[in-house]
C-alpha positions in Angstrom: 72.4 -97.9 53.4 72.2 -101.6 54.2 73.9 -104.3 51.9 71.5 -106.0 49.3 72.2 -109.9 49.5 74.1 -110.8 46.3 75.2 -107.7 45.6 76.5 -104.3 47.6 74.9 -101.3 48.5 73.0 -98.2 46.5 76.2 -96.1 47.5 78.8 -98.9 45.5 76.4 -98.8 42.4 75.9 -95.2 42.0 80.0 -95.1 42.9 80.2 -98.0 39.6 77.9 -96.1 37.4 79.8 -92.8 37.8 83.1 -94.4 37.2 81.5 -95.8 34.2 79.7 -92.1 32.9 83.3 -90.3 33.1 84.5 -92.3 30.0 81.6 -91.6 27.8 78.0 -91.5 27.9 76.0 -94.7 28.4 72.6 -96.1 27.6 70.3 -97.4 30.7 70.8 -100.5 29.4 74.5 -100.8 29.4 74.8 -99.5 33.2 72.2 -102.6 33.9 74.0 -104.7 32.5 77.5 -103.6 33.8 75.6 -103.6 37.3 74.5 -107.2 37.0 78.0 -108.6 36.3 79.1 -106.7 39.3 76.5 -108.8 41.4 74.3 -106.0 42.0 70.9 -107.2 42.5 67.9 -105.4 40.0 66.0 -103.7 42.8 69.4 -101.9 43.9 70.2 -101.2 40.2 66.5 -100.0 39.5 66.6 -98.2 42.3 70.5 -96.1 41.5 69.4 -95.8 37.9 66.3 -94.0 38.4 68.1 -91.9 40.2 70.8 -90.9 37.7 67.8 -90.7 35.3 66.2 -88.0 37.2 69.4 -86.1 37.7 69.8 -86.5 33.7 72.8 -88.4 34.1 71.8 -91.2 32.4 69.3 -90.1 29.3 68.9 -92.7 26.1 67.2 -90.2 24.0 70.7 -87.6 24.6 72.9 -91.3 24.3 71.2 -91.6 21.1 72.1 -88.5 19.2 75.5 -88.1 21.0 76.1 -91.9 19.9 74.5 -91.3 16.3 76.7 -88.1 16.0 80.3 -88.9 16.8 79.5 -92.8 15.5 79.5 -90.8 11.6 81.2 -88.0 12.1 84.3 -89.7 13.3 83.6 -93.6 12.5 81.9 -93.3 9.2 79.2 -95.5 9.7 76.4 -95.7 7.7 72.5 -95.8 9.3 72.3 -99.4 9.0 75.6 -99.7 11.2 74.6 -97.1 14.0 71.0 -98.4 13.9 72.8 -102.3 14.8 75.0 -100.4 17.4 72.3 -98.6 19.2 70.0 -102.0 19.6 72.8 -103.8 20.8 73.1 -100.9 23.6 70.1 -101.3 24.7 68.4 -98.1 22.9 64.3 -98.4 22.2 63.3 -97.8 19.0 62.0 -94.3 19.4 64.6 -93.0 20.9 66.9 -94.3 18.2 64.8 -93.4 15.5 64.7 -90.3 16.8 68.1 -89.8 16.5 69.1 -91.8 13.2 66.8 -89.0 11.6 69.8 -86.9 12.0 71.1 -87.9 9.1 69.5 -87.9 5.6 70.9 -89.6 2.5 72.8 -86.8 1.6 74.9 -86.7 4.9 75.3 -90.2 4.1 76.5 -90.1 0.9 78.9 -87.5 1.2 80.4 -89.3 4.2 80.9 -92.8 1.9 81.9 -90.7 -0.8 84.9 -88.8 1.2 86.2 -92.4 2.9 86.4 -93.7 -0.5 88.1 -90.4 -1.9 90.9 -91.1 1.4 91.1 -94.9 0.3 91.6 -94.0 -3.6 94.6 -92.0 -1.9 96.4 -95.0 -1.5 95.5 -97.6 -4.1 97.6 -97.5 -7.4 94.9 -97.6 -10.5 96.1 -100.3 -13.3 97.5 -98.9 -16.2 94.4 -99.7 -19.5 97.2 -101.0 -21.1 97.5 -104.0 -18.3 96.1 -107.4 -19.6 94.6 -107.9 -16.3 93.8 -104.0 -15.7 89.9 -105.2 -15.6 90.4 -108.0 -12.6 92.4 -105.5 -11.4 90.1 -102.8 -11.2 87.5 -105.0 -10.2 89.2 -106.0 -7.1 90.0 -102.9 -6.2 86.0 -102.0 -6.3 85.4 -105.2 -4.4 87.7 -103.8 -1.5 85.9 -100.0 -1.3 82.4 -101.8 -1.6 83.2 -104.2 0.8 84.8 -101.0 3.0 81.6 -99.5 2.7 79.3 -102.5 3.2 81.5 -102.9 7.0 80.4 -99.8 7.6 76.6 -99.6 6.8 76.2 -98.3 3.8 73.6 -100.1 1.4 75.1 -101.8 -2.3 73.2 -99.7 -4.2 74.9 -96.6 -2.8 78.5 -97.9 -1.9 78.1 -99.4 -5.9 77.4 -95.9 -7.2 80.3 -94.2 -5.2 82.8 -96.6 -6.3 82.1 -96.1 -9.7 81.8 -92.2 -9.4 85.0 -91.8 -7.7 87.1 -94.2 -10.0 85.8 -92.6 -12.8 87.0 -89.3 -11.9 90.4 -91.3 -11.5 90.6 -91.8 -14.9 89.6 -95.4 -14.4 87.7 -97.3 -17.2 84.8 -98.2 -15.9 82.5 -98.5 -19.0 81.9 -101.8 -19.0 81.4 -101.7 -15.3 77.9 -102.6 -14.0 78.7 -104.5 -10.7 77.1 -107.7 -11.3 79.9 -109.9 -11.5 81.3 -109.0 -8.2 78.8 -110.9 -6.0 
C-alpha cells in the first residue's frame, strides 16, 4: 500500500491500532484520535477503522458495557461518573445509554454503601463525650460525601449513606440533617 502524504500507510495504522487494542478495549473515537496525533491522515484512519469495525475489533456499543462494567465493579463510580467518562471517549449517546442501564439504583447504592463501609474501617469515630465530637463528626461526613460526590454519586444518596452507615457505628447523628455542610 502506497504512503498517504502526512501520514504513513493503512499497514502502520492498523499495526498502531492493534498495539493500542492489546491493552484494553477502545472506543472508535479514541483510535481516531490516537491516529491523528500519529500524523495519520482521516481517509487512511476511516479507511483502517472501518475495517477493525467489520472484523468487531473495534465495537462502541461492546466498549460501552465492558467500560460501564469494570468502571463500577472495580472503580466504584457512580452513573454520573461513567456517563462523563464514556462522552469524553467518544461514546454516542445510545450506545452509552444502552449500557449505563446496566445498573439501576440499587446496584448503585450498594456499591456507595460498601466504599463507605471500607472507609468507616479506618476513621476513628469521636467519643459523645468530645466537646468538639459534632465538628468532628461533621468533617468526617464531609470527607465520605465528598468521596462519594468524586465518584458520581448524587448528594441526596451519598447524604443518606453517610448517615446510615455512621449510625450503625454508634455515631450520633440525631441532630444531623446535612445542611450546614455546604
Amino acid at each position: 500500500m502506497p504512503a498517504v502524504e502526512g501520514g504513513g500507510t493503512e499497514a502502520q495504522a492498523k499495526d498502531v491500532c492493534l498495539r493500542l487494542l492489546t491493552d484494553r478495549a477502545r472506543s472508535r473515537h479514541e483510535l481516531e484520535t490516537s491516529l491523528a496525533k500519529k500524523g495519520f491522515s482521516a481517509e487512511v484512519s476511516s479507511a483502517v477503522l472501518a475495517r477493525l469495525e467489520a472484523a468487531k475489533l473495534v465495537d462502541d456499543a461492546a466498549f460501552a458495557e465492558q467500560w460501564v462494567h469494570s468502571r463500577h465493579t472495580y472503580s466504584g463510580k457512580g452513573k454520573r461518573a461513567i456517563g462523563l467518562e464514556l462522552r469524553n471517549k467518544g461514546v454516542t449517546g445510545a450506545h452509552a445509554q444502552n449500557a449505563l442501564d446496566q445498573i439501576d439504583s440499587d446496584d448503585e447504592r450498594a456499591r456507595a454503601t460498601e466504599l463507605v463501609r471500607k472507609k468507616c474501617r479506618t476513621l476513628r469515630l469521636p467519643s459523645p463525650n468530645d466537646p468538639d465530637a459534632r465538628a468532628e463528626r461533621d468533617k468526617i461526613v464531609r470527607r465520605l460525601v465528598g468521596m462519594l460526590a468524586r465518584r458520581g454519586y448524587s448528594q441526596g444518596m451519598a447524604f443518606g449513606i453517610v448517615k446510615s452507615e455512621l449510625d450503625a457505628l454508634g455515631a450520633d447523628t440525631e441532630d444531623f440533617d446535612g445542611e450546614h455542610l455546604g
